[in-house]
C-alpha positions, 0 to 999 in steps of 0.5 A: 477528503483530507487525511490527518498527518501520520508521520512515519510508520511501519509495517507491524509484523509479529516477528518484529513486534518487540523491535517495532515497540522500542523504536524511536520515532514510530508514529504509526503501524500497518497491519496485514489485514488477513493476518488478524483476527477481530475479538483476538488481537495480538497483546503487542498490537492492542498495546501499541493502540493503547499508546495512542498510535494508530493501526491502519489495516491493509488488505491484500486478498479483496482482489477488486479489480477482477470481473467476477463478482466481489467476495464481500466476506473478505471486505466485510472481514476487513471492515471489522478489523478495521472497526476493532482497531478505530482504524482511520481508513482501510486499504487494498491494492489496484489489481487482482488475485483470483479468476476462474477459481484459482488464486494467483498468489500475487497481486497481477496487474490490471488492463488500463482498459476503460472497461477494466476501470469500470469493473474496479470503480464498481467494486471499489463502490462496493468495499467503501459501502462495507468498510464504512470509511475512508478507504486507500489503494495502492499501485502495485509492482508488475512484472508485466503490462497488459496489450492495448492499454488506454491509458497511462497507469497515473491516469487510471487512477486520477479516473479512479479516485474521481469516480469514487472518492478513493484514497491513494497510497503511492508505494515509491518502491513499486514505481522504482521496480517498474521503472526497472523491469517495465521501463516505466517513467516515475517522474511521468506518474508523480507528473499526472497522479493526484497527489492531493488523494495520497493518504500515505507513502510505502516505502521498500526494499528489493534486488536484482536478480537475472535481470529482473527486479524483485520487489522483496520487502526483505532487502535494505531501501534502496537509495534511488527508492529515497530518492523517488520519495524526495521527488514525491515531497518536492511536489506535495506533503505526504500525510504519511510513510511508511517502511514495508519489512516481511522477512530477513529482518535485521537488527533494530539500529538498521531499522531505526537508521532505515526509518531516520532516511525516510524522515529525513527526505520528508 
């Protein structure tokens, strides 16, 4: 399943929608899909689709890899944000959010089970079946790995998208923070991970704090972030990048200089 050239995007938040719109070189947006509301779509998001960009809407909620059954509200949710935004694909993440009736508040990592594959292919199946069309997933940044895992991260998902027909989205900025915090081997992930299943690439920044390297989304991109990104070209042409920003936003030449980086190892 192909997926047509994106370029270089970023993640649409309102606190920057103004910045987002003069840009130069904003090819695309990502929304967060819980954010949005079909039928009242924020007028700078309706305007940048009406100037023929498009709005990719990425969930975080759907939690589908936990054992209980899907909550199909949330993907049906998703469905018709996407359907609203004529969204040519939807997305989540590979991990969970709520058991036992709490919610995490983050995003956990899954067991490389085979059985824990089973539950995610199933629900996987379930969200594709709702949302209707081609739909991505994304690796998440961990602070810890489940015991007796069976197989390695990039082979978990090379069985996911062969048993389901799923998209990746390979966040470069994740596999940096587990290389710090779980001793993870990026170069070994791009190595063994189908890259012909990338729909796109996110790009972040973080920092170090106590030892442990926080994933933030609210800090420059680092350089050995770029860099991991370069490795990622070397091998394939992304369809897309795009740089992820949530909070301590800064000036608008910093995010244009942020987004020229990104081009420039494309």
């Amino acid at each position: 399943m192909a997926v047509d050239r994106l370029g270089v995007g970023i993640g649409w938040r309102p606190e920057i929608d103004l910045s987002i719109a003069r840009l130069p070189g904003v090819e695309w947006v990502e929304v967060i899909a819980e954010n949005l509301h079909p039928g009242r779509l924020p007028a700078a998001l309706v305007e940048l689709r009406e100037r023929g960009l498009p709005v990719l809407p990425h969930a975080v909620s759907l939690s589908l890899g936990g054992a209980e059954p899907l909550d199909t509200r949330r993907v049906e949710h998703l469905a018709a944000v996407a359907d609203e935004l004529d969204a040519p694909l939807a997305s989540d993440h590979v991990c969970f959010v709520r058991a036992g009736g709490l919610d995490a508040g983050h995003l956990v990592p899954l067991p490389r089970t085979r059985e824990a594959l089973d539950v995610l292919v199933e629900n996987v199946r379930l969200a594709q079946s709702i949302v209707g069309r081609p739909f991505a997933l994304e690796n998440i940044a961990a602070l810890l790995e489940w015991p007796d895992a069976e197989m390695s991260e990039a082979a978990f998902l090379a069985e996911l998208t062969s048993r389901t027909g799923c998209l990746l989205i390979v966040d470069v900025a994740n596999l940096y923070a587990n290389a710090r915090n779980l001793g993870a081997d990026p170069v070994e992930f791009l190595d063994e991970v189908p890259l012909e299943r990338v729909a796109y690439v996110h790009v972040a920044g973080g920092v170090e704090v106590d030892g442990i390297y926080h994933d933030t989304h609210t800090h420059p991109v680092l350089l050995e972030v770029l860099d991991l990104l370069t490795d990622l070209r070397r091998r394939t042409e992304p369809p897309g990048a795009l740089l992820e920003r949530d909070g301590a936003y800064p000036p608008d030449d910093e995010l244009a200089a942020e987004l020229a980086a990104i081009r420039e190892r494309l």
